[in-house]
Structure formats: structure tokens, C-alpha cells
ZAMARGU-4260 file (C-alpha; in steps of 0.2 Angstrom, whole numbers, plus 5000, padded with zeros to 4 digits):
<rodrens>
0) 5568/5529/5409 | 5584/5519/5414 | 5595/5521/5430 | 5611/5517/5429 | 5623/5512/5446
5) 5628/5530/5456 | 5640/5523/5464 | 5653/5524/5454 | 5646/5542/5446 | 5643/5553/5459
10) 5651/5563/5471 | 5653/5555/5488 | 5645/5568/5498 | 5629/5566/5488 | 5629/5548/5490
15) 5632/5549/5509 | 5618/5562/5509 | 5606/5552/5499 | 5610/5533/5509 | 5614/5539/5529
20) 5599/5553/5529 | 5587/5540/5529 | 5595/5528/5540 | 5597/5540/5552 | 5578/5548/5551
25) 5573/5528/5554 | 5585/5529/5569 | 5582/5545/5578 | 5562/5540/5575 | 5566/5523/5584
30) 5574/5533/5601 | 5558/5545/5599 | 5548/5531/5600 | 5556/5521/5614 | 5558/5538/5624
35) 5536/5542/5622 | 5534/5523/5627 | 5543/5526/5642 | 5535/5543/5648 | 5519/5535/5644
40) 5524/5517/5652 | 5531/5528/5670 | 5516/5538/5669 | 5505/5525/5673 | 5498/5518/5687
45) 5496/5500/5688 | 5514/5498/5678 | 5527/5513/5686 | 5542/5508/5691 | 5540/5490/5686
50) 5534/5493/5668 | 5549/5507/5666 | 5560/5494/5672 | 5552/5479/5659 | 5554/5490/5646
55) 5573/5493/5652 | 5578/5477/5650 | 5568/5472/5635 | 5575/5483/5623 | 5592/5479/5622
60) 5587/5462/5621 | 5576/5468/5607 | 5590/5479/5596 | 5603/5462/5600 | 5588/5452/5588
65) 5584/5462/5580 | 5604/5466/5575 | 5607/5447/5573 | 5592/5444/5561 | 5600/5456/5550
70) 5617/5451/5551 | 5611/5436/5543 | 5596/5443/5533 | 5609/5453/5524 | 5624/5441/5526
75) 5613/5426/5515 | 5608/5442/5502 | 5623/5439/5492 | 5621/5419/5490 | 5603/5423/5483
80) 5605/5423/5465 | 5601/5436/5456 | 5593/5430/5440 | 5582/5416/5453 | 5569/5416/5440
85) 5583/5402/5429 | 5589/5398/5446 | 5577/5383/5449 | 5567/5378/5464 | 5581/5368/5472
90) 5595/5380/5471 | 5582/5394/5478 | 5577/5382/5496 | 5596/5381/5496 | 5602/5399/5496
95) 5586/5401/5507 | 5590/5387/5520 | 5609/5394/5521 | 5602/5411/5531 | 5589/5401/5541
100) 5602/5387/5546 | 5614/5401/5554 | 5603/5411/5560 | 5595/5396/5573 | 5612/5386/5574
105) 5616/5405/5581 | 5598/5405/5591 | 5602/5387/5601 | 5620/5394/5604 | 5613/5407/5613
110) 5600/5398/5622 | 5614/5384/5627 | 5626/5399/5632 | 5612/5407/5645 | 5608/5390/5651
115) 5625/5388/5658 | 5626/5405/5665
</rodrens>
């Protein structure tokens, strides 16, 4: 059984169906999750107010990481070779480091930016 690239085959509705659905599902279960922690979190007695608040400022905090991890998870995908079993173990820990470099030269310029504020 071989698949061939739909992109280039099918109709764009289709396509949109079959890539967003998903995405959005993942989505929509994410704000269903974070809205049951927070009635559970408010709904307690030893956390209230201050646990709803925790959990207010955690999660944007949270989705910006989250966010920046795969900017650059995705971003260093292309560099990755894709025939990396001819690639060599040198020119793997390159395409590797490329990712990891950005992603804490990004990391340390964040930190140095809250220091200042």
C-alpha cells in the first residue's frame, strides 16, 4: 500500500477538514481541561481564591512556552535532513544544536529582559 502527497490531489475543503479537525479537538480539550481544573482548583478549601488566582497567572505563562518551544521545534524541522540515516553523526548534532541554540539564546533573553523590568 503506498500513499502518495494529498496535497497537491485533493480538494481544499477535504484537506482543511482532515488537518484543522484535529487541531481544533486538541484545542477545544485543552480549554476543557484548564476550565475542570479551575472549578475544581476554586472549589477547594485550603487553595480558593489563591489557587484560582496561581492558576490565572500560570497559564498564560504556560501557552507563551509552550508556543516558543514550538516555534523553534518546528522552525529547526526543515534543517533536519531527511535522509539522516547517510547524514552522519556530525551533521545530525549540528542540525540538532541549531534548535537548542535558539531556543536558550531566546530563554536567557527573556530572563535578562524580566530582570531589567
Amino acid at each position: 500500500m503506498e500513499h502518495g502527497n494529498p496535497l497537491g490531489e485533493e480538494r481544499i475543503i477535504k484537506l482543511l477538514a482532515r488537518f484543522s479537525v484535529p487541531a481544533i479537538v486538541g484545542m477545544m480539550v485543552n480549554a476543557l481541561y484548564n476550565i475542570v481544573d479551575r472549578i475544581f482548583i476554586g472549589n477547594s478549601d485550603y487553595l480558593g481564591n489563591n489557587g484560582l488566582a496561581a492558576a490565572t497567572v500560570c497559564f498564560p505563562i504556560m501557552i507563551i512556552v509552550l508556543a516558543v518551544g514550538l516555534l523553534f521545534g518546528i522552525g529547526g524541522q526543515p534543517c533536519f535532513p531527511l535522509d539522516w540515516v547517510k547524514a552522519g553523526k556530525r551533521m545530525l548534532k549540528e542540525f540538532l544544536a541549531m534548535p537548542l541554540f535558539f531556543w536558550f539564546s531566546a530563554a536567557l533573553s527573556f530572563q535578562y529582559w524580566v530582570l531589567l523590568s
